[in-house]
N, C-alpha and C positions, 0 to 999 in steps of 0.2 A: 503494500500500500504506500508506495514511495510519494511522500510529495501530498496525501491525500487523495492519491488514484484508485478510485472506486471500481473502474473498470478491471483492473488486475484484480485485485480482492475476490469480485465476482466471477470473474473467468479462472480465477481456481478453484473459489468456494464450488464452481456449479459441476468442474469435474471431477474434480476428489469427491465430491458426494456422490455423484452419480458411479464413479468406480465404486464407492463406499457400497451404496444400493446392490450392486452388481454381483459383488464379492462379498458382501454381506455372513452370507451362510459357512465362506471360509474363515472368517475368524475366528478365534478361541473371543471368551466373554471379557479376556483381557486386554486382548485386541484392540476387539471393540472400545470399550475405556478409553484405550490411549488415542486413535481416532476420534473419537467423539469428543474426549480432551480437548484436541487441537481443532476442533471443530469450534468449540466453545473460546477456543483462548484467543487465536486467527483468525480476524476479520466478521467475524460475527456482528459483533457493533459497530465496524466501523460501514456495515452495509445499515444496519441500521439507524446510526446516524445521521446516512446519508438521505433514509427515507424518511426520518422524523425531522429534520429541519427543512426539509425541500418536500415534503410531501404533496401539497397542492401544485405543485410546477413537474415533477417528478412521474406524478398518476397521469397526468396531458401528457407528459412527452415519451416519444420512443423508449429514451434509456431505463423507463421506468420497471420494466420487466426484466431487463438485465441485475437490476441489484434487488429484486424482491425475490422473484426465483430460487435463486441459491442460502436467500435466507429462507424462504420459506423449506424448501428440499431439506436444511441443516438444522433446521429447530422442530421439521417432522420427527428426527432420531431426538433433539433432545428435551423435547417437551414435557417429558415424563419425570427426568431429571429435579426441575425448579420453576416454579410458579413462572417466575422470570422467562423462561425459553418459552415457556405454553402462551406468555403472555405476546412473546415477540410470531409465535407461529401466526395468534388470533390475528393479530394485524399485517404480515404475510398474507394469509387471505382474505383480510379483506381488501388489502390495497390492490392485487389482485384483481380482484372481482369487481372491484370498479373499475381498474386500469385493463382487461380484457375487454369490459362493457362498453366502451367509449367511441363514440362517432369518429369516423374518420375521416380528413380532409376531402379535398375535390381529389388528391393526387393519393389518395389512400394513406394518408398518415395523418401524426399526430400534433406535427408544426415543424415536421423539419423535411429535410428534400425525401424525394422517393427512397434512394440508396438505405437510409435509413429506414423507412417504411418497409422495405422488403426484409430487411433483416428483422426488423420489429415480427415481421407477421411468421419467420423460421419459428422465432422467439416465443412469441406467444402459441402457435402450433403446438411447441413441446411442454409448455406452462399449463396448456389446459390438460390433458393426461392427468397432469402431479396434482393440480388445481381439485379435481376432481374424485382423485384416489384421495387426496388431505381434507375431501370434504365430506365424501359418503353423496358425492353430488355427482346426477347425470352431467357427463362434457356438455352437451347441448344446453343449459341451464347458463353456461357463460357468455353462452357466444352473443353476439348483439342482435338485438330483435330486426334489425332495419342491416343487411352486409350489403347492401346495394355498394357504400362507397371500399368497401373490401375490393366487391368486383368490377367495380371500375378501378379502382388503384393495378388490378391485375393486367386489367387491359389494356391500360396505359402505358406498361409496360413495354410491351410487346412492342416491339421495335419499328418505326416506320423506315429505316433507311435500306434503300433497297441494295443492296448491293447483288448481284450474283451469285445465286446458290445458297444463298443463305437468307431467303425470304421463307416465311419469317423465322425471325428468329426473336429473341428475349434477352432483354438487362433491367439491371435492377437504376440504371442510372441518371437515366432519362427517356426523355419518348423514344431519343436513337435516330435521328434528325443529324442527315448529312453534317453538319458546323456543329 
């Protein structure tokens, strides 16, 4: 978390948990412990931190599922632990559940260019699974009632530039317009 980089924090918390989930069954209960440990000791608050002073700007924008995610995935294991983790799960899903639920622009996001919008909608794709297993909730319970600008965000994608051989095709970066 060098510097206050929330992005790192997150991109480890979210794979070590998910090996953790994975491999789960191969640990001895001591293992576990010391994983869960360092679950608890690294970066746990400073994702949450990150959600509780920025919360209202955080659930609108993109990055918002990048740093809830991996807390909510690492206070699934430790909620059982301390009031405390069960207390940071509760608010993992709900921030969640509202930052899935949220209209999306004309270009399918949530205030920032497409590029990030495409990665937002990987993002949320794999949140809702977790979202749903941490909730005893059907996946379809999250999704937004109105995805109209989902599927325009997808279409938009799709590339106008014609090149040769490669019509169509797809990027996440813009409409894909010759300049």
């Amino acid at each position: 978390g060098y510097m206050n980089q929330h992005f790192v924090v997150a991109d480890i918390a979210h794979g070590v948990t998910i090996a953790y989930d994975l491999l789960y069954h191969c640990f001895s209960p001591e293992e576990r412990e010391t994983v869960e440990n360092a679950m608890a000791e690294h970066g746990l608050f400073h994702l949450w931190d990150k959600m509780l002073y920025s919360w209202e700007s955080y659930v609108r924008m993109n990055q918002g599922v990048l740093i809830a995610l991996p807390l909510l995935m690492q206070t699934a294991f430790l909620k059982g632990r301390n009031p405390v983790y069960k207390h940071l799960f509760d608010k993992a899903v709900e921030f969640l559940s509202v930052h899935v639920s949220l209209p999306w622009n004309d270009e399918g996001v949530m205030g920032e260019g497409p590029a990030y919008g495409n990665g937002t909608l990987g993002n949320i794709a794999e949140a809702l699974p977790v979202l749903a297993a941490c909730t005893g909730k059907e996946i379809g319970s999250f999704l937004p009632s109105n995805p109209e600008g989902l599927l325009a965000y997808l279409c938009h994608c799709r590339s106008t530039w014609r090149t040769p051989g490669t019509w169509p095709h797809f990027i996440g970066l813009s409409d894909g317009g010759e300049y």
